[in-house]
C-alpha angles and dihedrals in degrees: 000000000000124000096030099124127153100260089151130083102324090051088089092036098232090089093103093046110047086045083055101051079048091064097042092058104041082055093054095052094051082047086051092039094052090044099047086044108041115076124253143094112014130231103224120095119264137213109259116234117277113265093234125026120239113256131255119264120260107273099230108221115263124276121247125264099275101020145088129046099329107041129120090256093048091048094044089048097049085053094063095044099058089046105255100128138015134245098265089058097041090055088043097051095034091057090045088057102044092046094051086056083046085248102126104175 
C-alpha cells in the first residue's frame, strides 16, 4: 500500500470546502427552479383591498304571491311572445288564471 496518499481534494485543504459551496448552490438553483415553476403567488404587485366595501344592493320588497318574473302571467306572456302558442290560447289560459285567483279581469 505504499504510495496511496490523498493527493486529491483534500490535499489544499479547501476541498471540502469548495465541494461544499457546489452543492449549495446547486441546491439553491433546483429550490429557485421549483419556486419560479410551480404556481402560486405571484410576484407582481397587486392592488390592495378597497378600504370600505361597496354596499349591498337595495332588497327590493317581495313580490306579492302570483307576480314578478316567475309567475304564471309572466310565463304565459313570455310564451306568446316568443310565438308558442297563439292568441286564442294566451286569452284562454290568461282568464283561466286570473279567475282562479278571483281576479277576473
Amino acid at each position: 500500500m505504499m504510495g496511496w496518499h490523498d493527493y486529491g481534494w483534500g490535499m489544499t485543504g479547501f476541498g471540502w470546502l469548495f465541494m461544499g459551496l457546489f452543492w449549495l448552490a446547486l441546491l439553491g438553483v433546483i429550490i429557485w427552479l421549483v419556486v419560479r415553476l410551480l404556481p402560486g403567488r405571484s410576484t407582481q404587485q397587486q392592488a390592495p383591498p378597497p378600504a370600505v366595501p361597496p354596499a349591498p344592493p337595495a332588497a327590493a320588497p317581495p313580490a306579492p304571491h302570483g307576480s314578478g318574473p316567475g309567475s304564471a302571467l309572466d310565463i304565459l306572456d313570455r310564451r306568446l311572445a316568443a310565438g308558442e302558442i297563439d292568441v286564442e290560447t294566451y286569452r284562454a289560459t290568461r282568464a283561466a288564471l286570473l279567475e282562479g285567483r278571483g281576479n277576473p279581469q
